[in-house]
C-alpha distance (Angstrom), angle and dihedral (degrees) to the residues before:
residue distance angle dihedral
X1 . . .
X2 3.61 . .
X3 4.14 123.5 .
X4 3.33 115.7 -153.9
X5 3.79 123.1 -141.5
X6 4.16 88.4 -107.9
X7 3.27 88.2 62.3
X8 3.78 110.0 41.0
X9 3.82 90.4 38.7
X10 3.41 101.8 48.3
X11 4.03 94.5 110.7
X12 3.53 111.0 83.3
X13 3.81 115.5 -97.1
X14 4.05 94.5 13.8
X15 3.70 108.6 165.9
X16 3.99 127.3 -150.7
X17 3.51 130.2 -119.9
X18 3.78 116.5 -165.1
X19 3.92 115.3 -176.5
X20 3.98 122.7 178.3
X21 3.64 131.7 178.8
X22 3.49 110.3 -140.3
X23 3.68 121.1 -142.5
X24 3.25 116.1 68.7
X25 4.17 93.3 9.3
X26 3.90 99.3 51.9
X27 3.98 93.0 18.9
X28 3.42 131.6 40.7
X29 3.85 114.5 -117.2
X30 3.63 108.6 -97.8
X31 3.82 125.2 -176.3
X32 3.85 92.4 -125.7
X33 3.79 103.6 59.3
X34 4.19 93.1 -157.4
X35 3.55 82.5 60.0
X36 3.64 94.7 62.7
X37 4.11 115.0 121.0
X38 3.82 134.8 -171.0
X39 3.98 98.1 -111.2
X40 3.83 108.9 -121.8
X41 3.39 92.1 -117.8
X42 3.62 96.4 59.0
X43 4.01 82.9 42.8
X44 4.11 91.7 57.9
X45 4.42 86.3 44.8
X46 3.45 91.0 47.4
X47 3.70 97.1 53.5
X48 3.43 99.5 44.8
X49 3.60 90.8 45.5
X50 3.94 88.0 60.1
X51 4.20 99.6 44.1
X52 4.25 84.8 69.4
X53 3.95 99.7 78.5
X54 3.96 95.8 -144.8
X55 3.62 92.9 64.7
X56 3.55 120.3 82.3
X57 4.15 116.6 -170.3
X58 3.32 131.2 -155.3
X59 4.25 143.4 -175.2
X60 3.50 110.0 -151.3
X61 4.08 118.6 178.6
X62 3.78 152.9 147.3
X63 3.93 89.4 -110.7
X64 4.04 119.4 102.1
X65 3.91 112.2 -92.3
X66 4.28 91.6 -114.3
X67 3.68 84.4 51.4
X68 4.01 96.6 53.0
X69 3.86 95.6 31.5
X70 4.11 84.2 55.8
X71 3.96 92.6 53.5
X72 4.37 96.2 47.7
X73 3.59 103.8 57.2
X74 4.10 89.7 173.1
X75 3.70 127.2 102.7
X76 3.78 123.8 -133.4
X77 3.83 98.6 55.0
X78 3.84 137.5 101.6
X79 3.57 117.0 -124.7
X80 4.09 127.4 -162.4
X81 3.71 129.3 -162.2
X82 3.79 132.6 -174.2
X83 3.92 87.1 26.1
X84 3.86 90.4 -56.9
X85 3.65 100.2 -46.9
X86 3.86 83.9 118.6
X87 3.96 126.5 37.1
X88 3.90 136.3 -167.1
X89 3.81 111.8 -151.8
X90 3.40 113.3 -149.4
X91 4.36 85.7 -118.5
X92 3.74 74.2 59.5
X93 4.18 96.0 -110.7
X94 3.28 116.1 149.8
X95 3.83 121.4 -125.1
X96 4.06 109.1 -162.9
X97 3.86 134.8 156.6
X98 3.80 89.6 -108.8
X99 3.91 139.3 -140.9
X100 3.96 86.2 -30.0
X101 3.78 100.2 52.4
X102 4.11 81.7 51.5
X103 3.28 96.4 54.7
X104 3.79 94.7 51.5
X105 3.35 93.3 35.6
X106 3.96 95.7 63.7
X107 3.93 89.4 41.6
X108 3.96 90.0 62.8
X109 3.71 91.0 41.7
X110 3.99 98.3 59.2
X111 3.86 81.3 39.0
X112 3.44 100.6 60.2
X113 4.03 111.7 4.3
X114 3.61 87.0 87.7
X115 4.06 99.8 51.7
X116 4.00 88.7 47.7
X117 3.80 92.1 48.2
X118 3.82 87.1 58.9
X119 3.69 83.8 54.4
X120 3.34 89.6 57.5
X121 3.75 96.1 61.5
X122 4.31 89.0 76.4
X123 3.97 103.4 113.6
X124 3.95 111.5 -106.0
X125 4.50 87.4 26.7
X126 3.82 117.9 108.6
X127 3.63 120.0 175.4
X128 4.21 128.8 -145.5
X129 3.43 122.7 -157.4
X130 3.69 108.5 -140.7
X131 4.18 92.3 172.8
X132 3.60 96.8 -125.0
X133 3.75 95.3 40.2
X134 3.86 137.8 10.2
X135 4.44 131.3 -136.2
X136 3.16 120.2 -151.8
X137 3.83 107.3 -167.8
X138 3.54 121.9 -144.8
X139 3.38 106.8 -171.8
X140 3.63 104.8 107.1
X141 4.03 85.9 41.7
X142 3.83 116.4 118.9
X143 4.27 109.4 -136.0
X144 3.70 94.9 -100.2
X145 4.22 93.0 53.2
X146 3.89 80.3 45.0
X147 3.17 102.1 53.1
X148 4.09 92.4 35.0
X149 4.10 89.7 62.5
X150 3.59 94.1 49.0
X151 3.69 94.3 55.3
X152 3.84 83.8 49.7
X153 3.80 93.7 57.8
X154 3.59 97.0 45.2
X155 3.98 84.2 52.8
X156 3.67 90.9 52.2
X157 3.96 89.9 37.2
X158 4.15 86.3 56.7
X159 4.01 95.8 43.3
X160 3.60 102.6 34.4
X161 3.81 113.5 23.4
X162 3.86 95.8 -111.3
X163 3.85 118.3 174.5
X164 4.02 117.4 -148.6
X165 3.39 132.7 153.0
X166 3.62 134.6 -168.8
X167 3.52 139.1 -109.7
X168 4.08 145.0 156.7
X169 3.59 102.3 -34.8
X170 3.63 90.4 -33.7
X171 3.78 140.6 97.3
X172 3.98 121.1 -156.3
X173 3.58 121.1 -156.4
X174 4.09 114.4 -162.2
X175 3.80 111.4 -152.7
X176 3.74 87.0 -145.2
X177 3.98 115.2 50.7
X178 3.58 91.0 -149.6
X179 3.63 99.0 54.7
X180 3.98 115.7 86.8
X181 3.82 135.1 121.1
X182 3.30 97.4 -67.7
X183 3.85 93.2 53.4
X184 3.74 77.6 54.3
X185 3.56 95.1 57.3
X186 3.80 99.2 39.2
X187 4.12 86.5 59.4
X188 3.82 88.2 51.6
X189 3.45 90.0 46.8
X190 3.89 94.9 60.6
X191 3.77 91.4 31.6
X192 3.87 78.4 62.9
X193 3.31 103.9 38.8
X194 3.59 86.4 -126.2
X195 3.87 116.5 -174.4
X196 3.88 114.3 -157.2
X197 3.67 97.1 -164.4
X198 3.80 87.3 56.5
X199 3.48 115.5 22.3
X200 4.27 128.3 56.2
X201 3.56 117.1 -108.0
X202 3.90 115.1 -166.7
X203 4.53 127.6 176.7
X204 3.66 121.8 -175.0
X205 3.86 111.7 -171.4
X206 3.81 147.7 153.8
X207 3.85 108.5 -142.4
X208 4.13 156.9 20.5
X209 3.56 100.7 -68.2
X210 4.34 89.1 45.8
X211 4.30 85.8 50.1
X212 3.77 90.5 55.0
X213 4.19 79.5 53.4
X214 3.63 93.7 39.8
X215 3.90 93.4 48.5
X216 4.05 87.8 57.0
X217 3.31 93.4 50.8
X218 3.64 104.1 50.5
X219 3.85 90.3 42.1
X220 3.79 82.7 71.5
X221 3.39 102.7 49.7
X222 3.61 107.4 -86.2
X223 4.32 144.5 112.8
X224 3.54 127.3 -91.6
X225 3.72 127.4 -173.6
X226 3.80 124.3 -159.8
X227 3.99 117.8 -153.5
X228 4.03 102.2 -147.3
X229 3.92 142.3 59.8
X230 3.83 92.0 -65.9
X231 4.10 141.6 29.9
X232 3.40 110.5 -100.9
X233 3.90 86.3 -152.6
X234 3.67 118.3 53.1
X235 3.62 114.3 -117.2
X236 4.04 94.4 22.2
X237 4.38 127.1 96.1
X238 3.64 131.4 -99.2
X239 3.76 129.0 -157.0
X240 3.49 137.4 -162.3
X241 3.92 106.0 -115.5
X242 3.71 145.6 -33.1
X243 3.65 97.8 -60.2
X244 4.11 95.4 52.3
X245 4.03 81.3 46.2
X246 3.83 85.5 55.9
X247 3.67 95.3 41.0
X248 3.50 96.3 51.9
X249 3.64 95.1 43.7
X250 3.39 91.7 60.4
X251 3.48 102.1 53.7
X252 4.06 87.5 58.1
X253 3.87 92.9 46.5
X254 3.56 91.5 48.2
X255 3.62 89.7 -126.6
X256 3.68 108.9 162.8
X257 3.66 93.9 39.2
X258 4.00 93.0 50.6
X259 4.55 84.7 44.9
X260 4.21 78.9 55.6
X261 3.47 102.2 48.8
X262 3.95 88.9 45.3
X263 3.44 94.8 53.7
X264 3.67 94.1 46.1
X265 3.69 96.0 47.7
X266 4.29 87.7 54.3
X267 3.98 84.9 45.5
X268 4.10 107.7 100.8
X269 3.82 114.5 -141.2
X270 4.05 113.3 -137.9
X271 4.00 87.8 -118.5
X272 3.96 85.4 59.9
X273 3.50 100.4 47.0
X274 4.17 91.1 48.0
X275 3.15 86.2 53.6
X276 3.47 101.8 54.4
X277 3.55 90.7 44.7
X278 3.73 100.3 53.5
């Protein structure tokens, strides 16, 4: 179900939180991922979402930080790599799980990189090292190699504890289970000081690892959005593409009816300006 701004807002001084994934919710999939682009419809939502001052926006996704930070070249706007283990304020700080988070980090890595590089090997599977996480992308993958690497993870899932989720023609493995998009969130969340009782929380997404996100956040109260055929949450919306996302979103901001009001307040009436001129 969708909450409308009346009704999360309607404690004084309630902020808003708006978090979107961005391929395949900003972007449209593409079969080259370096070819991936915000859609300029999400470009126009996102900037008007950022001139009201008690919104805050963020990107949150699977990609590396330098890899998102190269594809937003706006101020004003949060951006998380690595599922949120690493964040860009828009004062350009850096908000990271520090010397700790490292350490583990590169313990899971020379745990595991090797077993999913052997997955890797399957004919039609190539494998991207993201750091904190790593794709394998199934596109070019026949059924049989498909279903072969699945069986795989869930092995390695049952022996060793390792957390994966699925997405469009794609499976990402997190070197730490506990790490996801929600973990992401939570850490912007108290970065924020983010109040859920008070303040709107809102996650558009496309896949598994944005539903673990999207079930956090509407456990507390607040909106998610699924980009596909079906909600990835029961009892939440799906739209088609980038441009329904944007469309929708900006009939919950308010969007078009805050742009009007702007541009009428900057608008000079012809009593005003005789005035001023007399």
């Amino acid at each position: 179900m969708i909450k409308t701004d009346d009704q999360k807002s309607a404690s004084a001084g309630g902020r808003r939180l708006w978090i979107f994934d961005f391929d395949g919710t900003l972007s449209q999939l593409v079969e080259k991922r370096t070819a991936a682009v915000l859609h300029p419809e999400a470009k126009r939502m996102l900037l008007d979402l950022k001139a009201d001052p008690s919104n805050e926006v963020a990107i949150l996704s699977s990609r590396n930080l330098s890899d998102l930070c190269a594809r937003f070249a706006m101020n004003g706007i949060y951006l998380g790599g690595g599922s949120g283990t690493e964040w860009r304020t828009p004062e350009e700080c850096r908000i990271t799980l520090g010397d700790e988070g490292e350490r583990r980090l590169k313990a899971a890595r020379e745990n595991l990189l090797k077993e999913l590089q052997q997955l890797a090997v399957l004919p039609g599977v190539n494998l991207e090292d993201k750091n904190w996480s790593v794709a394998l992308h199934l596109r070019k993958a026949g059924p049989a190699q498909k279903s072969q690497l699945l069986e795989k993870m869930e092995l390695l899932h049952r022996s060793q504890g390792l957390a994966y989720t699925q997405g469009h023609e794609v499976v990402e493995v997190q070197f730490l289970p506990e790490v996801n998009k929600a973990f992401g969130v939570r850490l912007l969340c108290r970065f924020l000081k983010f109040d859920p009782a008070r303040d709107m929380i809102f996650y558009a997404g496309d896949d598994e690892n944005d539903a673990i996100a999207m079930r956090w956040v509407t456990d507390l109260g607040g909106t998610a959005i699924t980009v596909g055929e079906h909600p990835l949450v029961p009892g939440t919306t799906a739209v088609a593409d980038p441009v329904s996302l944007a469309t929708l979103v900006r009939t919950l901001a308010r969007l078009d009816e805050q742009n009007c009001k702007r541009a009428a307040k900057g608008k000079r009436t012809p009593g005003a300006s005789t005035a001023r001129n007399s």
